[in-house]
CHARMM-style PDB file with segment names, atoms N, HN, CA, C and O in Angstrom:
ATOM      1  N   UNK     1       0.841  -1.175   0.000  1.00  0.00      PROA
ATOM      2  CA  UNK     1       0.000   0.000   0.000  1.00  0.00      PROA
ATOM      3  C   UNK     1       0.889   1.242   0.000  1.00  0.00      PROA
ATOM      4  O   UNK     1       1.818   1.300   0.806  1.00  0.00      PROA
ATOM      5  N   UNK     2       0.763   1.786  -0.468  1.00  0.00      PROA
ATOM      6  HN  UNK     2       0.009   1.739  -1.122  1.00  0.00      PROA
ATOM      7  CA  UNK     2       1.575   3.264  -1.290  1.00  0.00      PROA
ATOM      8  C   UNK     2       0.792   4.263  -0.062  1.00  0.00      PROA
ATOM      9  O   UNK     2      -0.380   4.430   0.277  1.00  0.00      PROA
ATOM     10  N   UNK     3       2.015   4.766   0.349  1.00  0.00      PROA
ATOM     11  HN  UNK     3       2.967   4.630   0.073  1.00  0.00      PROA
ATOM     12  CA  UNK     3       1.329   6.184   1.504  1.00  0.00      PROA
ATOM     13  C   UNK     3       1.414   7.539   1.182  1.00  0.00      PROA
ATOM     14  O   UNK     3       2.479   8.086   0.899  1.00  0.00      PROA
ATOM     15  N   UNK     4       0.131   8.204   1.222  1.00  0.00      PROA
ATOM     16  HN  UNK     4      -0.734   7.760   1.453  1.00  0.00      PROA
ATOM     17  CA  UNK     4       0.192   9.568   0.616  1.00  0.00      PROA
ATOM     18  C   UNK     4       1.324  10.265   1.034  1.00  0.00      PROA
ATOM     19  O   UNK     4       1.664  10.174   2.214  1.00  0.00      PROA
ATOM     20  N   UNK     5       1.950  10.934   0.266  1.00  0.00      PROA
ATOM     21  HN  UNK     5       1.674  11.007  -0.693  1.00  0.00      PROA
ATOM     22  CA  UNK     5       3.181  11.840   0.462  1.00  0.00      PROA
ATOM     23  C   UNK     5       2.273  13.268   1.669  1.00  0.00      PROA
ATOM     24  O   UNK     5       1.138  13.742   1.610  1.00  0.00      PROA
ATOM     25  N   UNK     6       2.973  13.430   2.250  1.00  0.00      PROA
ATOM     26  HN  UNK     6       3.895  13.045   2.299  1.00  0.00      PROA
ATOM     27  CA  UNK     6       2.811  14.599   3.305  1.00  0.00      PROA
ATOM     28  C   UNK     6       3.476  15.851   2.956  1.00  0.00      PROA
ATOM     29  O   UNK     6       4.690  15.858   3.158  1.00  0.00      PROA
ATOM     30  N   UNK     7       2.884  17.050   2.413  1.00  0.00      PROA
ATOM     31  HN  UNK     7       1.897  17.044   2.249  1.00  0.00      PROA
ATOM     32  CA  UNK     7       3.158  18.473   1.705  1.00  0.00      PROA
ATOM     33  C   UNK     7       3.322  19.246   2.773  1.00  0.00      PROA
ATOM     34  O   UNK     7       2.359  19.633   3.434  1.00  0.00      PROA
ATOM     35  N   UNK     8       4.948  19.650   3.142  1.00  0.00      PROA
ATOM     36  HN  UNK     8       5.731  19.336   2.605  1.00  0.00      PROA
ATOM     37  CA  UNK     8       5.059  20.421   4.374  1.00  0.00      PROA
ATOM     38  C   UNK     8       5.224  21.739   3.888  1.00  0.00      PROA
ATOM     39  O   UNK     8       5.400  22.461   4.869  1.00  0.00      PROA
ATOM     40  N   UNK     9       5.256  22.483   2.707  1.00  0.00      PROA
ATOM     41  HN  UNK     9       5.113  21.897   1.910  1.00  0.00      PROA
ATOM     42  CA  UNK     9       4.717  23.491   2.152  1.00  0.00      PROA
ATOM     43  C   UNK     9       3.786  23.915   2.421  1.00  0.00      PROA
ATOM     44  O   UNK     9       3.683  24.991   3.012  1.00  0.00      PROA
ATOM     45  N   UNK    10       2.433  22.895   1.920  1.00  0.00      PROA
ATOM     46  HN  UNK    10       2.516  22.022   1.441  1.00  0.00      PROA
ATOM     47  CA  UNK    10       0.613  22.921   2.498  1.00  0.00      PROA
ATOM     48  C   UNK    10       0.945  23.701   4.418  1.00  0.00      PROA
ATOM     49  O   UNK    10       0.500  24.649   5.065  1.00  0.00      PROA
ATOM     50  N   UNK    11       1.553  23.036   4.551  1.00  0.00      PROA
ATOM     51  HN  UNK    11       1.914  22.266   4.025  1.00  0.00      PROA
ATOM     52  CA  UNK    11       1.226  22.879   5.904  1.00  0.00      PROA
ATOM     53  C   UNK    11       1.687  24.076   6.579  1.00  0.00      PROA
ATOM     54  O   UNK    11       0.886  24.685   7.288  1.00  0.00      PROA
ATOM     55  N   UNK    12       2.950  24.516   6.441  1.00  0.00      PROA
ATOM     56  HN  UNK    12       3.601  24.021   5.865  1.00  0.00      PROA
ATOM     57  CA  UNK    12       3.188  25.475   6.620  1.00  0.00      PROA
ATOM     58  C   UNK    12       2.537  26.648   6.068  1.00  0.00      PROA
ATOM     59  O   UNK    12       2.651  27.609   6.829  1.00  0.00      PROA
ATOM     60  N   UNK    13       1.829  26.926   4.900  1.00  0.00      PROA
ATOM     61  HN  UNK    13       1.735  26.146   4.281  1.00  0.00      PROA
ATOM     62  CA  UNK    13       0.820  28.325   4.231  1.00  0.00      PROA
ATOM     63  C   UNK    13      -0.649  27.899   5.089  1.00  0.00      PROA
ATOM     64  O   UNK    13      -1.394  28.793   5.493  1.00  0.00      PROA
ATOM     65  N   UNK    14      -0.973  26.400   5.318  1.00  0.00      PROA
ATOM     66  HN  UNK    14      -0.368  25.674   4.991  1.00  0.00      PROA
ATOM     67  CA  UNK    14      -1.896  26.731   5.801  1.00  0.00      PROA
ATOM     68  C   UNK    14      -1.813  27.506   7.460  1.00  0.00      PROA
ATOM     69  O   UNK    14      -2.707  28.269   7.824  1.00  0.00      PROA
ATOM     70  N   UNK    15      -0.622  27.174   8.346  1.00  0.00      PROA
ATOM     71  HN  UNK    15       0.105  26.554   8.051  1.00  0.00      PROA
ATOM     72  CA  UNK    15      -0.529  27.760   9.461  1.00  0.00      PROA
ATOM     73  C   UNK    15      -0.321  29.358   9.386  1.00  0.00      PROA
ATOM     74  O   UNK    15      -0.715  30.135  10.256  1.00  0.00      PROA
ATOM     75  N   UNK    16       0.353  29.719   8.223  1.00  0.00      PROA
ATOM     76  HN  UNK    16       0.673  29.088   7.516  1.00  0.00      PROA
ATOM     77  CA  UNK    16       0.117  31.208   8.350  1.00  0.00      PROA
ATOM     78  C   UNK    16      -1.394  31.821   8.149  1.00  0.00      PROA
ATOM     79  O   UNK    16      -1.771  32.792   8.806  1.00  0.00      PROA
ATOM     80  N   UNK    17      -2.428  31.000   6.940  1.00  0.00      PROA
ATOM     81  HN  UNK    17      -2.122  30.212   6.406  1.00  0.00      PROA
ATOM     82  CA  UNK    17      -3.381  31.893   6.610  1.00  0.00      PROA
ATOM     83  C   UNK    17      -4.465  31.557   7.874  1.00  0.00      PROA
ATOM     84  O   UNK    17      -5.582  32.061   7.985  1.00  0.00      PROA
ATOM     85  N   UNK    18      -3.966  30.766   8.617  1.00  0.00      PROA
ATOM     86  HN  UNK    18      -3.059  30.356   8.527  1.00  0.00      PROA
ATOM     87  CA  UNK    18      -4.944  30.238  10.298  1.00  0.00      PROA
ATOM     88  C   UNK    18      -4.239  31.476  10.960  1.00  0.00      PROA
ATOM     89  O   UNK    18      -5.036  31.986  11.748  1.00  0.00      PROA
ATOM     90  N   UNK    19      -3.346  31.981  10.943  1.00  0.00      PROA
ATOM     91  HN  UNK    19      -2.698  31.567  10.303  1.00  0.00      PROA
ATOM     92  CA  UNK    19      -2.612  32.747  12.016  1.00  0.00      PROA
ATOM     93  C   UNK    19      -1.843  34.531  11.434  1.00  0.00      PROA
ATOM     94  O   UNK    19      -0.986  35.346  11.773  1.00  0.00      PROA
ATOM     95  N   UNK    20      -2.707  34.338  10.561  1.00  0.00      PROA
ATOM     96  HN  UNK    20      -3.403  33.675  10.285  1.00  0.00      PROA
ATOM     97  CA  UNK    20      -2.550  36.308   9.528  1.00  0.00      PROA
ATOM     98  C   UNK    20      -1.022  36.122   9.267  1.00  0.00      PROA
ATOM     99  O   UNK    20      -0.657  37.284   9.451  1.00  0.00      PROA
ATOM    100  N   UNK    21      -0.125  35.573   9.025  1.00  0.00      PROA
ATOM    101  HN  UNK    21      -0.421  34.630   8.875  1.00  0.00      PROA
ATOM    102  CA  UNK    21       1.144  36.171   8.701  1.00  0.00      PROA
ATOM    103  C   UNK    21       1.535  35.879   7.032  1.00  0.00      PROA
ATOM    104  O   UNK    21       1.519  34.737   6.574  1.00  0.00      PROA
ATOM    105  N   UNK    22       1.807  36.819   6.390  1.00  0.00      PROA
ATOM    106  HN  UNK    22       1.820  37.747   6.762  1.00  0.00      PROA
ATOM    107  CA  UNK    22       1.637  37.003   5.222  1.00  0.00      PROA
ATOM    108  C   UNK    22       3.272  36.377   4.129  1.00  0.00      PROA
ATOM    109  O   UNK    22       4.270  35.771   4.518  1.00  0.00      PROA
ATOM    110  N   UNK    23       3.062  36.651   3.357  1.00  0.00      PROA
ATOM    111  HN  UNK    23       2.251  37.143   3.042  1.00  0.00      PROA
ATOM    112  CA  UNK    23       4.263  35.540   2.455  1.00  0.00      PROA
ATOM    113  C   UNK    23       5.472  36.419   3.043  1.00  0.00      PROA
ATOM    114  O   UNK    23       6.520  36.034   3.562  1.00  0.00      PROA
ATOM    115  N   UNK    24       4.893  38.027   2.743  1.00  0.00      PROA
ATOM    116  HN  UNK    24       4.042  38.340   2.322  1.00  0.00      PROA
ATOM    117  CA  UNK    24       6.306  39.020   2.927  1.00  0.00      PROA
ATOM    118  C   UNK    24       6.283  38.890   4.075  1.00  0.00      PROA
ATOM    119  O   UNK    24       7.462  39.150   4.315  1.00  0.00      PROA
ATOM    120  N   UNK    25       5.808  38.665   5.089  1.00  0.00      PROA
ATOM    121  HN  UNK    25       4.850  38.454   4.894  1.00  0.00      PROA
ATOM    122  CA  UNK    25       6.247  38.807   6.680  1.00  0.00      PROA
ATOM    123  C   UNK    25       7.409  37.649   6.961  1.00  0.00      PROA
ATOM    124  O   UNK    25       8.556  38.028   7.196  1.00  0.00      PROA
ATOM    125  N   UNK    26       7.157  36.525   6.939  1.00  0.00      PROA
ATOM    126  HN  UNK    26       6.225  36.217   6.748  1.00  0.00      PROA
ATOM    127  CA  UNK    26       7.656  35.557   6.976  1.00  0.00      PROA
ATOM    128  C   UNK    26       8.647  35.366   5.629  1.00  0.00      PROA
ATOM    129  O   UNK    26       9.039  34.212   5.449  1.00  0.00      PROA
ATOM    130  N   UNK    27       9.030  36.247   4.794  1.00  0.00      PROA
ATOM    131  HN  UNK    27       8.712  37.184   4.940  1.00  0.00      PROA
ATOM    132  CA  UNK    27      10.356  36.601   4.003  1.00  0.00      PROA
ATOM    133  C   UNK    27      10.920  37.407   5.273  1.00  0.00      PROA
ATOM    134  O   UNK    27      12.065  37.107   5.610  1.00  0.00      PROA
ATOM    135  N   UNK    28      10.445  38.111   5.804  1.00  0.00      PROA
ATOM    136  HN  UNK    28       9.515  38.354   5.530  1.00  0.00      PROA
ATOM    137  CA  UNK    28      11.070  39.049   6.662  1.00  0.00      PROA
ATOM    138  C   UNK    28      11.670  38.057   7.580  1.00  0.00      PROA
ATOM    139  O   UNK    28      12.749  37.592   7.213  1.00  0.00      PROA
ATOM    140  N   UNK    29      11.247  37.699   8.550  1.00  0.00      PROA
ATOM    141  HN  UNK    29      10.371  38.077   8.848  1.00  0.00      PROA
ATOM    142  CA  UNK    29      11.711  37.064   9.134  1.00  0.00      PROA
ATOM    143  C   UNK    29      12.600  35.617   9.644  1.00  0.00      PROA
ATOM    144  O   UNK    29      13.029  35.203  10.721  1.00  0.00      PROA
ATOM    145  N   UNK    30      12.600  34.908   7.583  1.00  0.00      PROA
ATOM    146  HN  UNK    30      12.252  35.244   6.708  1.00  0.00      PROA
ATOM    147  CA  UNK    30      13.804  34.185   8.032  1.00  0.00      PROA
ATOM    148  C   UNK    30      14.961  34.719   7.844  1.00  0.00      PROA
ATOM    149  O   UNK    30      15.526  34.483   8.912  1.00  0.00      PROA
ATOM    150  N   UNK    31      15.429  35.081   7.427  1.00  0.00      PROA
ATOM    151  HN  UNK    31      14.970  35.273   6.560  1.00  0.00      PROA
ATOM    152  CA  UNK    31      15.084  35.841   6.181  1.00  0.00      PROA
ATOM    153  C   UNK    31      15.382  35.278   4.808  1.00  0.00      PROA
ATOM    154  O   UNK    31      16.290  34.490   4.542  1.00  0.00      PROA
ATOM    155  N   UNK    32      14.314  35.893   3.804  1.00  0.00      PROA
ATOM    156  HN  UNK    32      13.577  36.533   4.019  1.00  0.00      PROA
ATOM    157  CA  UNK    32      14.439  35.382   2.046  1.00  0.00      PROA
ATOM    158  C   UNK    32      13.943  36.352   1.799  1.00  0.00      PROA
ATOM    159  O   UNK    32      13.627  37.293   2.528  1.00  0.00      PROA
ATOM    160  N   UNK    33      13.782  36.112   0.179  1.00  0.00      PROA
ATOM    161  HN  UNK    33      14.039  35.348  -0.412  1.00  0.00      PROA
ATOM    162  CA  UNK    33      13.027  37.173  -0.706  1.00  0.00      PROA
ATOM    163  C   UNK    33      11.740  36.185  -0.528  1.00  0.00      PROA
ATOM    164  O   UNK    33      11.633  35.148   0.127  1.00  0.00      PROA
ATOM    165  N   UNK    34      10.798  36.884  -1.352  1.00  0.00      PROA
ATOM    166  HN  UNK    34      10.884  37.726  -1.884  1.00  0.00      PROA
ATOM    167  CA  UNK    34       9.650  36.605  -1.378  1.00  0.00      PROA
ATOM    168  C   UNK    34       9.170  35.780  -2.465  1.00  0.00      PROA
ATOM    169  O   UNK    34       8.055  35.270  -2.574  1.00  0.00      PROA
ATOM    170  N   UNK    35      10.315  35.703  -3.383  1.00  0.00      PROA
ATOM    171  HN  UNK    35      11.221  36.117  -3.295  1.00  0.00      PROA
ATOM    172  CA  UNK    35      10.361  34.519  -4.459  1.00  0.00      PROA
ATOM    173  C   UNK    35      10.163  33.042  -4.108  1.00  0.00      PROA
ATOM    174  O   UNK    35       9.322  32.209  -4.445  1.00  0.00      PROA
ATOM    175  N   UNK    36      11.498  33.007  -3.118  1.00  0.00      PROA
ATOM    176  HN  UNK    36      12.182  33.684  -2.845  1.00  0.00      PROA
ATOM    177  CA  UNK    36      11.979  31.993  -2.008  1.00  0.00      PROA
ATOM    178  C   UNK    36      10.466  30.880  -1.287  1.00  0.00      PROA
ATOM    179  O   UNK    36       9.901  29.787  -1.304  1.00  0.00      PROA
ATOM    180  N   UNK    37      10.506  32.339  -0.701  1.00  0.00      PROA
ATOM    181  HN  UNK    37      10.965  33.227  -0.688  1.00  0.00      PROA
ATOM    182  CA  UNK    37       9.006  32.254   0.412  1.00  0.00      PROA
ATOM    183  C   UNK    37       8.286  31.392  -0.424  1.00  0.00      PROA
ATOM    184  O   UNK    37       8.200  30.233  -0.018  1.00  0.00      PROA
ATOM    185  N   UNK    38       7.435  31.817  -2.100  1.00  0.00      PROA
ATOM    186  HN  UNK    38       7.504  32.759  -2.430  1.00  0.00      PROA
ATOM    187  CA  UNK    38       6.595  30.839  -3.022  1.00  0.00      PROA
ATOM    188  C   UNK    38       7.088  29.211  -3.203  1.00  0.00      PROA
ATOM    189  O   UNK    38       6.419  28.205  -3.438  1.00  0.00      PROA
ATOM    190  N   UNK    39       8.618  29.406  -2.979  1.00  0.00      PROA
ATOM    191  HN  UNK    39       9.161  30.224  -2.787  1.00  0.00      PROA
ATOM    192  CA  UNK    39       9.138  28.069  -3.484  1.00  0.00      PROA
ATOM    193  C   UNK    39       9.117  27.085  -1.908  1.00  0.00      PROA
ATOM    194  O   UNK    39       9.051  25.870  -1.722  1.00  0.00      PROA
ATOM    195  N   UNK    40       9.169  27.763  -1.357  1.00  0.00      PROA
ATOM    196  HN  UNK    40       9.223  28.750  -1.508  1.00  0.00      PROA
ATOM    197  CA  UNK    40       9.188  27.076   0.600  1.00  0.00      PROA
ATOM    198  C   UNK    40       7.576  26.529   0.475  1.00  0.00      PROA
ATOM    199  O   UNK    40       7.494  25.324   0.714  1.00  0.00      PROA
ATOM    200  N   UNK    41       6.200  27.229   0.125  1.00  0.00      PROA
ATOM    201  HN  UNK    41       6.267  28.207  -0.069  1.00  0.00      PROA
ATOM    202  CA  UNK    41       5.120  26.967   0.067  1.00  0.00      PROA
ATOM    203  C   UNK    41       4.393  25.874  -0.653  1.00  0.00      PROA
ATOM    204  O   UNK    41       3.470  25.108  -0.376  1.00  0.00      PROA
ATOM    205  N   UNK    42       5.141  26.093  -1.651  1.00  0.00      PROA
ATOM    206  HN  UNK    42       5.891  26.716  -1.876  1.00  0.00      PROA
ATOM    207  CA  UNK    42       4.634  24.770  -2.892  1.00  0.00      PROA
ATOM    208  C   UNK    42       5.673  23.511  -2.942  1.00  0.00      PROA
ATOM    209  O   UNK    42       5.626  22.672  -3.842  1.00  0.00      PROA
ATOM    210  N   UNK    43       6.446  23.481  -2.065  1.00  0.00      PROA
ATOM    211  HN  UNK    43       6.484  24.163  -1.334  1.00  0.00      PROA
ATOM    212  CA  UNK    43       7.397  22.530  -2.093  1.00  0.00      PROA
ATOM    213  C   UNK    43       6.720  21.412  -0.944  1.00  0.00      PROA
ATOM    214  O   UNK    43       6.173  21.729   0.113  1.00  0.00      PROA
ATOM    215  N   UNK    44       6.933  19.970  -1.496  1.00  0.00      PROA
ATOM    216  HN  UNK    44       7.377  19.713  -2.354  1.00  0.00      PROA
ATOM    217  CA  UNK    44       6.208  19.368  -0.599  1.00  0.00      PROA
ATOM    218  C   UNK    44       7.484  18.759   0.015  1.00  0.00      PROA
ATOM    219  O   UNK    44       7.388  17.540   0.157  1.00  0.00      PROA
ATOM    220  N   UNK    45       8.084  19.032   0.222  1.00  0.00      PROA
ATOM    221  HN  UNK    45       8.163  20.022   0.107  1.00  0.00      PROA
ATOM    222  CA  UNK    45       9.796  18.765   1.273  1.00  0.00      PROA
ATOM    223  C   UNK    45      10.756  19.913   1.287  1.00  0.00      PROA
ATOM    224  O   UNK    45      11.054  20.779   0.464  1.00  0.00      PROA
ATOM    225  N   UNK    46      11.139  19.622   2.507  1.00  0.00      PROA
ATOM    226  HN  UNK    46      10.897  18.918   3.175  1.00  0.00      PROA
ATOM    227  CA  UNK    46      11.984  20.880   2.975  1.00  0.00      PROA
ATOM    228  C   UNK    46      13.130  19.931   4.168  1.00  0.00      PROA
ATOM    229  O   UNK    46      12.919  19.069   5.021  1.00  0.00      PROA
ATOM    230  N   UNK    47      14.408  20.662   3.645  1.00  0.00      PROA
ATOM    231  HN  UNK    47      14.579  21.362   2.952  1.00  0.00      PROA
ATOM    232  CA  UNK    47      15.606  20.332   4.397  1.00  0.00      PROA
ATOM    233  C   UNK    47      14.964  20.255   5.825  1.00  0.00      PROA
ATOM    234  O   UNK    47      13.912  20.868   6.001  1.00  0.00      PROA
ATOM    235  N   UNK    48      15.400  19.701   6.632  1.00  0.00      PROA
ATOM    236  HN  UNK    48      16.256  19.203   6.488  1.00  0.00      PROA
ATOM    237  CA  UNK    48      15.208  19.806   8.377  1.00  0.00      PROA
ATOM    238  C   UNK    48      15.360  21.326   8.762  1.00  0.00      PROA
ATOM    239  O   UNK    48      14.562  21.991   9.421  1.00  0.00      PROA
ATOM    240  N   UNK    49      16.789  21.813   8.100  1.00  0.00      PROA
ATOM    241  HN  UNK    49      17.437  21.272   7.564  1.00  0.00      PROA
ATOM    242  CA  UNK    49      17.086  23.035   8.545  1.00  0.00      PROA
ATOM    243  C   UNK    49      16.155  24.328   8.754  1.00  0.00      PROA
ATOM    244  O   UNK    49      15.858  25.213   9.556  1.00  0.00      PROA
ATOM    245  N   UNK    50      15.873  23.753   7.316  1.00  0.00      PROA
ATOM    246  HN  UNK    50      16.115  23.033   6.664  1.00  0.00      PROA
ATOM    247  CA  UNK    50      14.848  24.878   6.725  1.00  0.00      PROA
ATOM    248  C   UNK    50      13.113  24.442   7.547  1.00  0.00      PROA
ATOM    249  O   UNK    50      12.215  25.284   7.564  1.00  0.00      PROA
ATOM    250  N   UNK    51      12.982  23.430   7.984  1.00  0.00      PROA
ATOM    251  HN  UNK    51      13.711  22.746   7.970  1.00  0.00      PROA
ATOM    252  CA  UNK    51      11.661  23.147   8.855  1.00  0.00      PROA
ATOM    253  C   UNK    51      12.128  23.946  10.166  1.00  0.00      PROA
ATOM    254  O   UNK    51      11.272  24.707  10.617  1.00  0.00      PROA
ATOM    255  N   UNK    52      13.407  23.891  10.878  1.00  0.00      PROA
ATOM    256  HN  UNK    52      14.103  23.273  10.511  1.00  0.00      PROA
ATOM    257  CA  UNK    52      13.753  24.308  12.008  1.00  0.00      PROA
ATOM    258  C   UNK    52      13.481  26.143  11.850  1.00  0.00      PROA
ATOM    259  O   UNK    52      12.605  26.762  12.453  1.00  0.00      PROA
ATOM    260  N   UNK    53      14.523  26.759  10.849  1.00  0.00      PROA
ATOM    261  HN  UNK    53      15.235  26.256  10.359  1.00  0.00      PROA
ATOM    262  CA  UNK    53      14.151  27.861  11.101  1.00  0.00      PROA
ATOM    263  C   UNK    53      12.476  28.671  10.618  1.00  0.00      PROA
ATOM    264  O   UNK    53      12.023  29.775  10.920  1.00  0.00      PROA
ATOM    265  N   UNK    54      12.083  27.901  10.035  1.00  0.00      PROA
ATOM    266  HN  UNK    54      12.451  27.004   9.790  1.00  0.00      PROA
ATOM    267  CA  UNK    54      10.469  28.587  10.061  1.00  0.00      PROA
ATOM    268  C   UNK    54       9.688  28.001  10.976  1.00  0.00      PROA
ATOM    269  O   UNK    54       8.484  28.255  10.999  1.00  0.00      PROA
ATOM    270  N   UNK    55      10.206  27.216  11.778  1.00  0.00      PROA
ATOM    271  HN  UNK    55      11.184  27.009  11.760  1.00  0.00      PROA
ATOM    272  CA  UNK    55       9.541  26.457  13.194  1.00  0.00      PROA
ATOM    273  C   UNK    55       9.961  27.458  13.716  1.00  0.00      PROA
ATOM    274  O   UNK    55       9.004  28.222  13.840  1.00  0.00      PROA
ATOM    275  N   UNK    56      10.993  27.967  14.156  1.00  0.00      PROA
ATOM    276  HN  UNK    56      11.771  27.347  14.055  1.00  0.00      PROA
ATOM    277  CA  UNK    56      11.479  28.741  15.224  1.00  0.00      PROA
ATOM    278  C   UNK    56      10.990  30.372  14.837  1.00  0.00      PROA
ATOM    279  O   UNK    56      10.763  31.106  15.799  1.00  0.00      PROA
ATOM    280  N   UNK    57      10.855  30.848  13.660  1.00  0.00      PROA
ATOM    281  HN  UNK    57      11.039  30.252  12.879  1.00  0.00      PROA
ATOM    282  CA  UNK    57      10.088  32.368  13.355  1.00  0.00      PROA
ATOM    283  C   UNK    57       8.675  32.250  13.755  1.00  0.00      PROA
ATOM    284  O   UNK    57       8.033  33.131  14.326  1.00  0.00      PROA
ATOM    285  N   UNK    58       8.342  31.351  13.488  1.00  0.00      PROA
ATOM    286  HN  UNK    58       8.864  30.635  13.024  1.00  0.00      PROA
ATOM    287  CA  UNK    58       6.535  31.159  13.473  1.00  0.00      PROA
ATOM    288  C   UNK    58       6.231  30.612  14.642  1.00  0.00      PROA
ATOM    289  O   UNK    58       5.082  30.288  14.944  1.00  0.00      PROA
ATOM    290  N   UNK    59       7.447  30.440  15.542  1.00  0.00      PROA
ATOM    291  HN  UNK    59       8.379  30.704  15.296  1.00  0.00      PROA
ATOM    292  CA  UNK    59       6.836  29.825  16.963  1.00  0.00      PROA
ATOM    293  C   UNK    59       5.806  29.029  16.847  1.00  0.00      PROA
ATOM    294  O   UNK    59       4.657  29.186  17.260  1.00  0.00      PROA
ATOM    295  N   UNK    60       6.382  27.975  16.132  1.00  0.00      PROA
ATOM    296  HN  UNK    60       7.316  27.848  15.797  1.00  0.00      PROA
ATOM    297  CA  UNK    60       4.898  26.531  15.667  1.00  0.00      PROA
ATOM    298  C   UNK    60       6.555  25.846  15.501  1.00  0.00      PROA
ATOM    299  O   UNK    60       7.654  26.194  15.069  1.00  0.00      PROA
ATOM    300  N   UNK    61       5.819  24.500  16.237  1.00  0.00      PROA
ATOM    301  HN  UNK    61       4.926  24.218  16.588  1.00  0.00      PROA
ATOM    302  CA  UNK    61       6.545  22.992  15.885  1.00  0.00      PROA
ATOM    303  C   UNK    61       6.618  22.388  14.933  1.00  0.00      PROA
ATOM    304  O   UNK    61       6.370  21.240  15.302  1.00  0.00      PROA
ATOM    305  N   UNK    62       6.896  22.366  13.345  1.00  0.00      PROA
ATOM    306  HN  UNK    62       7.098  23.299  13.045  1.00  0.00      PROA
ATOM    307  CA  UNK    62       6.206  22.021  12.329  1.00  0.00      PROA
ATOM    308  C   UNK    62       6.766  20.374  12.172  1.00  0.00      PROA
ATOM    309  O   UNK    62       6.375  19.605  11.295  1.00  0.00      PROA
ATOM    310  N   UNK    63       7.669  20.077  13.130  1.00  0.00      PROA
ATOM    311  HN  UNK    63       7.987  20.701  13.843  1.00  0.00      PROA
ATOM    312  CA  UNK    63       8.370  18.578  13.472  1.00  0.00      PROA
ATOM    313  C   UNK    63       6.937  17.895  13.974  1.00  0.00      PROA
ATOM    314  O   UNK    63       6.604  16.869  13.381  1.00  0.00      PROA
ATOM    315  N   UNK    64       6.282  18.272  14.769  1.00  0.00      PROA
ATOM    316  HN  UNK    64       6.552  19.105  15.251  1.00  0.00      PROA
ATOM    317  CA  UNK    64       5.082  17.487  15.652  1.00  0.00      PROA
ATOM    318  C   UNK    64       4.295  17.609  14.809  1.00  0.00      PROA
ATOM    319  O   UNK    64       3.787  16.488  14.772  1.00  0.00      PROA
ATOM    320  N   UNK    65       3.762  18.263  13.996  1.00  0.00      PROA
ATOM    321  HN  UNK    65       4.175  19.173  14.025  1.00  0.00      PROA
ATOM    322  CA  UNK    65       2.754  18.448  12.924  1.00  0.00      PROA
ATOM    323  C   UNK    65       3.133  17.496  11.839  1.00  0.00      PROA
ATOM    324  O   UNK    65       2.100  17.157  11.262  1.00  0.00      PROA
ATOM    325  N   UNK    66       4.151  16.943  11.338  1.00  0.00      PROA
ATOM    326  HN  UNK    66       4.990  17.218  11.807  1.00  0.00      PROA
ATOM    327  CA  UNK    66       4.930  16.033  10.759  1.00  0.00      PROA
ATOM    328  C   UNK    66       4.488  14.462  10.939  1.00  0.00      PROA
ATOM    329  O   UNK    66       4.026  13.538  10.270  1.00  0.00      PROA
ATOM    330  N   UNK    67       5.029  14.825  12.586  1.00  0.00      PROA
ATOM    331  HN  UNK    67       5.404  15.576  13.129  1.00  0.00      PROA
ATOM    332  CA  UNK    67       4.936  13.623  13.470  1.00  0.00      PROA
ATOM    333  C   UNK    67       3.255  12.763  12.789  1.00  0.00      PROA
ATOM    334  O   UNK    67       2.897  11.803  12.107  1.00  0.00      PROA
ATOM    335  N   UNK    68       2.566  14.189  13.740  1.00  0.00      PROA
ATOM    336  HN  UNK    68       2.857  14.969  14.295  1.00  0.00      PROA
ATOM    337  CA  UNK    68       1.259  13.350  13.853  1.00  0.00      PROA
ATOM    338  C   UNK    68       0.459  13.030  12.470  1.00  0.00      PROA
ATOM    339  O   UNK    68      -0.264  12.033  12.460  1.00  0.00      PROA
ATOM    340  N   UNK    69       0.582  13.985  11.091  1.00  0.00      PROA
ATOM    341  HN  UNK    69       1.169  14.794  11.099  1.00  0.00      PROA
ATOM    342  CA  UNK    69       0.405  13.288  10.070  1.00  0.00      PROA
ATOM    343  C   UNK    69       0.961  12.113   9.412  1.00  0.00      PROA
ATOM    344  O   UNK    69       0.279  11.558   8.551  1.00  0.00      PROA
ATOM    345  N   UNK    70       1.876  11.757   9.649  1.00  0.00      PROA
ATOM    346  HN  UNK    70       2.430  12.208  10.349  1.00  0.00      PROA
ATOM    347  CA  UNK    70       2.523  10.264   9.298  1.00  0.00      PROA
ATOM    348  C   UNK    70       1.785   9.623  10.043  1.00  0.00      PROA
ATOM    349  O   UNK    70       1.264   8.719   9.390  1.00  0.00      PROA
ATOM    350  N   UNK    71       1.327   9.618  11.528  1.00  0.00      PROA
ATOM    351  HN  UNK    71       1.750  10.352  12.059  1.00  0.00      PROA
ATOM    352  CA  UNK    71       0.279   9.104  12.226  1.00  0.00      PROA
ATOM    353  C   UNK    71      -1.066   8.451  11.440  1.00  0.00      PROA
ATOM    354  O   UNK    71      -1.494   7.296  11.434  1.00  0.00      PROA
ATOM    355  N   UNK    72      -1.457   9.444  10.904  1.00  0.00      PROA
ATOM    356  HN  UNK    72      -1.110  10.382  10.909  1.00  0.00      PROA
ATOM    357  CA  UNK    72      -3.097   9.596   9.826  1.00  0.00      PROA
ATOM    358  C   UNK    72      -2.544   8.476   8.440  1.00  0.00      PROA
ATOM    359  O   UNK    72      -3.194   7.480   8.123  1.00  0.00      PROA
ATOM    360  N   UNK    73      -1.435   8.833   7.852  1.00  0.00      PROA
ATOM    361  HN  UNK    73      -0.907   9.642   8.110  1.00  0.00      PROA
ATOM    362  CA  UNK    73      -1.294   7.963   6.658  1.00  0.00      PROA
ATOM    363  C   UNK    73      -0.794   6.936   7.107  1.00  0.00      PROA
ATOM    364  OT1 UNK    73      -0.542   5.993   6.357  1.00  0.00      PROA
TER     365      UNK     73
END
């Protein structure tokens, strides 16, 4: 049985548009351009690194959010 791939892009745009912070805010604050930011969003994998520091700007765990969807599939 083939397990749905998990989009930590999705996951991360959906926690900003639950929580108002906008593409350019979160360019601001890892910091990137805002090009970047589109490619972080639609990407359905992201280095650890790169989960750590937008875990740590957005003060969200996006490791446990990880966790518990591998849980579901």
């Amino acid at each position: 049985m083939k397990r749905e791939q998990i989009h930590i892009g999705n996951m991360i745009a959906s926690f900003m548009k639950n929580n108002g912070i906008s593409k350019s805010e979160l360019g601001r604050r890892i910091p990137c351009c805002r090009t970047h930011v589109y490619e972080i969003l639609n990407s359905p994998s992201l280095h650890s690194q790169q989960i750590q520091r937008i875990s740590e700007v957005l003060d969200h765990d996006f490791f446990a959010d990880l966790s518990e969807k591998m849980k579901e599939v």
